[in-house]
Structure formats: C-alpha cells, structure tokens
N, C-alpha and C positions, 0 to 999 in steps of 0.2 A: 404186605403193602396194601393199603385200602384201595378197592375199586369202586366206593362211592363215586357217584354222578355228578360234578359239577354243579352248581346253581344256575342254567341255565336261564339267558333273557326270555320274552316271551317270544322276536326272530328268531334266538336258537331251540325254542322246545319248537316251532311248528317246521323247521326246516330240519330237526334233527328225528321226527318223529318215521315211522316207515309208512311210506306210502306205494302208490302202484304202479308208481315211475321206479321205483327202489328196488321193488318186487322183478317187475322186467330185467331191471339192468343187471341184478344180483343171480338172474337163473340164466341170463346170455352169459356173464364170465363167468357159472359154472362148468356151463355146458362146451365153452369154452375151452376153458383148464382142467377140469376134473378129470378122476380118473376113471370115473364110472361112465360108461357112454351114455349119452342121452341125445334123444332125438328134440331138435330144436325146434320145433314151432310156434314158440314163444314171442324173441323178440323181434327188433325190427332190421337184423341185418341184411342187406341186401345181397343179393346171389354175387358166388364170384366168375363172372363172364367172363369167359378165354378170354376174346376178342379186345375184350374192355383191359382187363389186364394185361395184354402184352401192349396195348395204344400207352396204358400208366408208364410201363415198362420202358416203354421206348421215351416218352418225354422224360422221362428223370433221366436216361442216362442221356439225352441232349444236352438235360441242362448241366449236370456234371460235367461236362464240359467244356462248360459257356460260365466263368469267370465272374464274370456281371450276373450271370441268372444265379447262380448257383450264391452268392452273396447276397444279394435280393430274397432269396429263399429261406435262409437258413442265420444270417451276420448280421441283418438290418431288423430294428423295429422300421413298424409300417406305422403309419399317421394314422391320427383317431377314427378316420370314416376307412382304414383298412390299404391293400396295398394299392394303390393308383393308376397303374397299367392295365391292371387287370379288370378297375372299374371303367377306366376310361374306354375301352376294349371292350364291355359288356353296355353299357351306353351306344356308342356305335351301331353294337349288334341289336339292340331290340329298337335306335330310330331306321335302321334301312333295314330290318324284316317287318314291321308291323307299322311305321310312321307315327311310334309314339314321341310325344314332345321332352324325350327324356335329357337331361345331360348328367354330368359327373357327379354334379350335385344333389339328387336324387339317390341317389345307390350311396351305401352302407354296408358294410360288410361286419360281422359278428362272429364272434369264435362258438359257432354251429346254431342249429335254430330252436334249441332246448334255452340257449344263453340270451339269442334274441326277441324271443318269447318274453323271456321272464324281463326284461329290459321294459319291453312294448306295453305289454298288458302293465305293468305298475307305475310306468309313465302317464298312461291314461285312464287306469280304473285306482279305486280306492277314495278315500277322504279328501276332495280338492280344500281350496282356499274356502269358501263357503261353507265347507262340514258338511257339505253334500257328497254322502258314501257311492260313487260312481261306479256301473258294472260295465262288462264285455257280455252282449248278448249273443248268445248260441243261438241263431237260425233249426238249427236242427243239430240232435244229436238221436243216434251217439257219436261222439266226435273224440279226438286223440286224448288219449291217458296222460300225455305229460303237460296236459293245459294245466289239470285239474290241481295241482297242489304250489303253482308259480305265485300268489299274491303274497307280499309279504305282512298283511292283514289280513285281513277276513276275507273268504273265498271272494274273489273278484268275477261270478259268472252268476247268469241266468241264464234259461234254456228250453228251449221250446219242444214237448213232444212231435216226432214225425208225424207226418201221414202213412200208414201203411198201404201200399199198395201190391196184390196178391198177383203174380205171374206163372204162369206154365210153367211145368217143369221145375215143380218145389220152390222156386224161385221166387223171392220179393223184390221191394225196393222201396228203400225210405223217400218221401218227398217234403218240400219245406210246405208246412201248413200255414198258406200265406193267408185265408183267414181268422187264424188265430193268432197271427204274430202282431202282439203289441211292442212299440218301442217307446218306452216311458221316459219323463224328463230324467234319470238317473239314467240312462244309458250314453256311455261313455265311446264305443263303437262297436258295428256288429262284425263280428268273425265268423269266416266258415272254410273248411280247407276242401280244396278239389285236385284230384282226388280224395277222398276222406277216410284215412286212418282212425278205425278199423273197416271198414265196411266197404271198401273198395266203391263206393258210392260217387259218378261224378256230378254234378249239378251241370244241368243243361244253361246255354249260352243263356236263355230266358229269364232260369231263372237268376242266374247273375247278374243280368241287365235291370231286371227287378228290384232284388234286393241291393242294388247301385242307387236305384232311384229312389228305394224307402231312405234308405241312408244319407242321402244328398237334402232328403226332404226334410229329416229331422238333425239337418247340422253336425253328424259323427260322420267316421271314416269307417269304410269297409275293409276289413284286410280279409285276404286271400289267403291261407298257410297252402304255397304250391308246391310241397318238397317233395310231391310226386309226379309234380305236374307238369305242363307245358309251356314253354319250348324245349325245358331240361328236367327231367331228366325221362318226360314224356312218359312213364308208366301209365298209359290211357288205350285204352281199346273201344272206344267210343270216338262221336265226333266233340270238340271240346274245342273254343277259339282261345288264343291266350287274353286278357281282358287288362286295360291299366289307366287310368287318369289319375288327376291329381287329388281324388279322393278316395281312390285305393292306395291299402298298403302290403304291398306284394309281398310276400316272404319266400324266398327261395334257399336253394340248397345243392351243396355238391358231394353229400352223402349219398342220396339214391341210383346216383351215375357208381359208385363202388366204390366212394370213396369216404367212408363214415368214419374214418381217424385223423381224418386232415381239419376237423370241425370247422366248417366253414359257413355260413348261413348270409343271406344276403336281402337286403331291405331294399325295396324302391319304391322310393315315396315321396309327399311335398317336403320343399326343402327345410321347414322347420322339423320336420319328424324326422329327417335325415341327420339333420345337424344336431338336436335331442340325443337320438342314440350315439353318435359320435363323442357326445361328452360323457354320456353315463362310459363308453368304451374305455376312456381313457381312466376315469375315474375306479372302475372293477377290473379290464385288465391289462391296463396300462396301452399296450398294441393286442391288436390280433394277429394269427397266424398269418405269414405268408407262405409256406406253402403247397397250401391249396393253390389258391392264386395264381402262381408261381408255374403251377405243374398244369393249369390248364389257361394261361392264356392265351397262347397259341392257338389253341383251339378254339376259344374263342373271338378272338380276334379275325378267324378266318369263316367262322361261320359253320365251320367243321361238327362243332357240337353240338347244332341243333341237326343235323345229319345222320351223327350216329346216335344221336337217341332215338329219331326213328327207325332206323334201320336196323339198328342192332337192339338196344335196350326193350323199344316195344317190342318188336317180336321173339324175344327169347322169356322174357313174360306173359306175353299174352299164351306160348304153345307152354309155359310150366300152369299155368292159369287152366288152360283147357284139360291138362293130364291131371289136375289136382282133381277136378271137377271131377270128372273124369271115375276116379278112384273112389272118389267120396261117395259116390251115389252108390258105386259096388260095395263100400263099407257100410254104408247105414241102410241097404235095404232091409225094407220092415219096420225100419223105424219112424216115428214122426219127427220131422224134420224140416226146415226150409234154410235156402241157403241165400243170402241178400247178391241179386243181380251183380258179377264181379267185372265192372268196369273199366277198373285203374286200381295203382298201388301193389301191396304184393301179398295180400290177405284174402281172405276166406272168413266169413262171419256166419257162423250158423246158428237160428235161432231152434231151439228142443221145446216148443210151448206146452209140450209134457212131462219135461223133464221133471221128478221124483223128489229131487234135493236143488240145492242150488248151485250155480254154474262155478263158485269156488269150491265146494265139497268136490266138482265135478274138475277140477282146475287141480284139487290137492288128490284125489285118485288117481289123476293121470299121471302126475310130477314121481308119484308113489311106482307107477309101474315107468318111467325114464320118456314119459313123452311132458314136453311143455310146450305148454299153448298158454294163452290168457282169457282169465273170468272176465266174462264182459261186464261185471259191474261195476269196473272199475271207469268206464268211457262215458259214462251220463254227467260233469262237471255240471252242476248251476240248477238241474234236472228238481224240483221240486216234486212232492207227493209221492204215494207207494205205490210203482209201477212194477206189478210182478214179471213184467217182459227185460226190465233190465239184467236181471237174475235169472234168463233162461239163456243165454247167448255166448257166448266164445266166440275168440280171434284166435285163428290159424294164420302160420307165414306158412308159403307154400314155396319161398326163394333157396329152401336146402335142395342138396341132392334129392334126386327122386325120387332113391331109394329110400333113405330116410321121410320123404314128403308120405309116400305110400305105405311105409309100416307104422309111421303113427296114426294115419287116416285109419288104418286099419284095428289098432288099439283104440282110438277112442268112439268105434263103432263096437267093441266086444265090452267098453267099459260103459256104453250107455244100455245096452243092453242089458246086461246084470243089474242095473240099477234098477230098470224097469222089470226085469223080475224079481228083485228082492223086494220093493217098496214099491204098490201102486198109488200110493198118495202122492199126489201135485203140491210143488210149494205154493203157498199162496202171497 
C-alpha cells in the first residue's frame, strides 16, 4: 500500500511540519510512556503536589455526588464563551480582590492557552482588510516555544533583544530595553508573559505600567500570558501586582495549579475581544470543556484559590527552585556558566557563552544519555539577525522528583564538560 504524502494545502504543510512545540510534546509522552527511563527536564508538566492533589481528589468525589454538578461537568455542552458559573464566580473573585471593573462579559474561557493563543494572535496579527501584514510585538525575548509556530500565515511576531543585566552569584536577568523598543504602524499588540516561560523572568510592576502605556499610546492591546502567574496559579517568588484594564488581555490558566489535562485557558478582556473569541470557540470547537470549570469553582467562588496558590503552590516551588539551584552550581563547578535570576514559573535557563557546539547538539547529547531538557533556540519567535547567545542557552523543569531534578543536573554538568574538552572552539 503506498505511503506517499498527501498534497498538502499550504495551512496544512506549515501546521503539519515539525516544529518545537512538537519536539516538547513528543519527548513529554515519551518520557511518559516509554519503557526506557528518562529523566524529564524537558517539558512543561507541572509537579504533582500531595496537597493539590488530594484538594482535586476531594472536589471530584463532591461533585460525583452532586447530580447537577456532575451533569454540568461531563452531559452538558457549555455556551460559546465556556461554562457560566465558573465565569460568573471568577468575575466576582477578581472585582472584590483587586476592584477591577470586571463582569461576565469579559472572561472567556478556551479549551487550554495553546488553543487561545493561537485564537488571539490570528485574530489580531496577519493580513487585515487593508493588506496591511499586522504583527504581535515581543517586548522581550526570549519568550515561550509555543508562540513561535501559531500564525496561520507568515510568522506573526517581531521581537526585541533583551538588556542583559549581570548579577552576583553567576546570575543574570533579562530586561525590556525600553530604549530600543520601537512600536511601528504594523504592530497589531504587544505581548509579554510574567512570569516568562522559559526564563523564570518576572517583569516588575514598572515595567508593566510602562509598557501599558506604550500600548495605550499607540492604539493596540497589551496581553499578559499569566499562566504562571498571579493570583493563580502564583508560581512567583518575587513581588509582582496582578495588573488588568480594558486594554489588557489577560490570559490565564488552570494547568499550572496541576491540572494540565483538563485544558482550560481563560481570557479577560474588552468585551469585543471577549465576544471574538467566543465565536471562533464555537466555530473550532464547538463547546469547551467543563470540567475544569466544574472541578474548581468552588474554589473559586470562595476565594479559596487565590489562597492556596500562595500557601501551598508558591512555596513548594519556590524550596524545588532553591534545591535545583542548589544542585546546579554543585554540577557545573568549573564551568562557565550563568544562570537567569529564577523568579517565577518552574525553569531554570542556563546560559554556556562558551559553549563548544550549539545548545541543540547539546539538547540531542543529553536526550542520547535519557535526560531532556530544551535547546533554547527554539524561544527567540520574531527575533531577527544572528544572535549567537540564542544558541548557547537551555531550559530546564526543575517540577520532577528531586531525585530525578538532581541526577540530570548532574549529567548535563559531565556532558558540558566533555564537550569543552573535546572541542575548544566556540560556536559562532
């Protein structure tokens, strides 16, 4: 039987092609399912926390109980902007904690924030009615792997080099180089996520208020990707406010609380951008899940959940955060290395600016001896010109077991090692 390739439209050659979203997802359900062990420091699972999981544990078997919930959960489509209780309940919660002007209409829910991404940015970048090819401007990168391949035309990004800024303690930290950030009549809106996947990087209140106001100034919306952030699922070890008017577009999530198979993603924004994404919803997947929703409005409803993201979620990351560190500096002694200021999120970014080869040679050595991590070249979306620092960098999860977090730390300090003594050439 012939296994020739279909003729593929030009949608399906750029969506069927492999890229570093694919690469991710494809070494998480290895490492997943396989038979070979392999330590995961690859992709973005989130740790699985007792505490978190027996609170799961308990609301599902409530709602198994509960007739109406458990129907609502599982028997009912949810309406185009998603299941209604749950928003109505999340609305509440962010106008009596912060006094924003929020209601129902605002909030949107999406089946996870891979789905609402690619929703948001093609709604507002690409080819408008004028034939003016509109982008989404990166503030700073490097910024999350699964922006980079959503447009369904031509890349939909620009992107501005960081500022480097050098810290004690091998330590850096990217900043947005508000000097050099032009916003050109073709920008469509600027994005920037805080915390920022990969880099654990949060942007300070400042600069948010900042880049609020460039945005405001030239007529586009700011979104925010907060799917690490504050008030849920809080991965932040810094000080960070939550931020929202009617010219952000908040993206949220209920993956990083532990719950990444319920794919839930959530929008809050002016009520056109609201109502936009509710009809592409209907029109790609009919309804979205309720059981996310379902399984945490209670919690939200009572306010419950901006609670135990502090108290439980930040600090059971912040002390795998500190042991990772921790480890790390015991594995790469001797080496040259810095590691980007870890603020929030659940990564470890280590830049090697003498690294020998480049970070995917150093990405397919590691995967070779059973540790995955990821090549940071895959994180510069929009990034123009040959910047050889994009090609010296890796992302580490540090959300596995310890044990696992520590014997890969430990491999890819013996594997940069040998590198630097087999080949003292610098990629360039």
């Amino acid at each position: 039987m012939s296994k020739a390739r279909p003729g593929y439209s030009s949608f399906g050659e750029r969506f069927a092609r492999p890229t570093g979203i694919r690469t991710l997802m494809a070494d998480l359900g290895a490492g997943i399912a396989g038979d070979q062990p392999l330590l995961m420091l690859g992709g973005g699972n989130p740790a699985r926390i007792p505490a978190m999981h027996a609170l799961f544990r308990e609301q599902m078997q409530r709602i198994v109980g509960d007739d109406a919930a458990f129907a609502r959960m599982l028997e009912d489509y949810s309406p185009p902007h998603g299941d209604q209780r749950f928003i109505d309940s999340l609305a509440r919660l962010l106008q009596r904690e912060y006094g924003w002007p929020i209601t129902p209409a605002n909030i949107c829910l999406t089946a996870g924030s891979q789905t609402g991404f690619f929703m948001l940015f093609n709604l507002l970048a690409g080819a408008d009615a004028d034939g003016v090819n509109r982008k989404i401007l990166l503030p700073l990168t490097p910024e999350y792997i699964g922006y980079s391949d959503v447009g369904i035309a031509d890349p939909p990004f620009i992107a501005e080099r960081p500022r480097i800024e050098q810290l004690p303690d091998r330590r850096f930290k990217y900043r947005v180089d508000f000097e050099r950030l032009k916003v050109g009549d073709d920008v469509a809106a600027i994005c920037v996520s805080r915390p920022t996947n990969p880099t654990g990087n949060v942007l300070t209140d400042e600069e948010i208020v900042h880049l609020d106001e460039i945005a405001r100034t030239h007529g586009v919306p700011l979104i925010i990707d907060n799917a690490y952030g504050t008030p849920f699922p809080h991965i932040i070890f810094t000080e960070a406010t939550p931020f929202w008017n009617e010219n952000v577009i908040l993206c949220m999530s209920l993956s990083k609380l532990g719950l990444p198979s319920v794919r839930t993603g959530i929008i809050v924004a002016a009520e056109p951008i609201v109502d936009a994404i509710a009809s592409m919803n209907a029109t790609i997947n009919l309804a979205v899940s309720g059981v996310g929703p379902v399984l945490v409005q209670g919690l939200v409803e009572s306010g419950e959940l901006i609670r135990i993201s502090r108290e439980i979620i930040a600090p059971f990351y912040r002390e795998r955060a500190e042991e990772a560190v921790a480890w790390l500096h015991e594995s790469l002694h001797g080496v040259e290395y810095r590691l980007h200021d870890p603020e929030g999120s659940m990564f470890l970014w280590l830049w090697f600016s003498e690294l020998p080869v480049s970070s995917q040679t150093l990405y397919e050595r590691l995967k070779a001896r059973g540790v995955l991590v990821l090549s940071g070249h895959h994180f510069f979306p929009g990034l123009g010109g040959d910047w050889p620092h994009r090609h010296q960098c890796i992302r580490v999860n540090y959300s596995q077991s310890p044990d696992v977090v520590r014997a890969g730390l430990r491999i890819i300090g013996e594997e940069v090692r040998r590198l630097h003594e087999q080949s003292p050439q610098k990629v360039k």
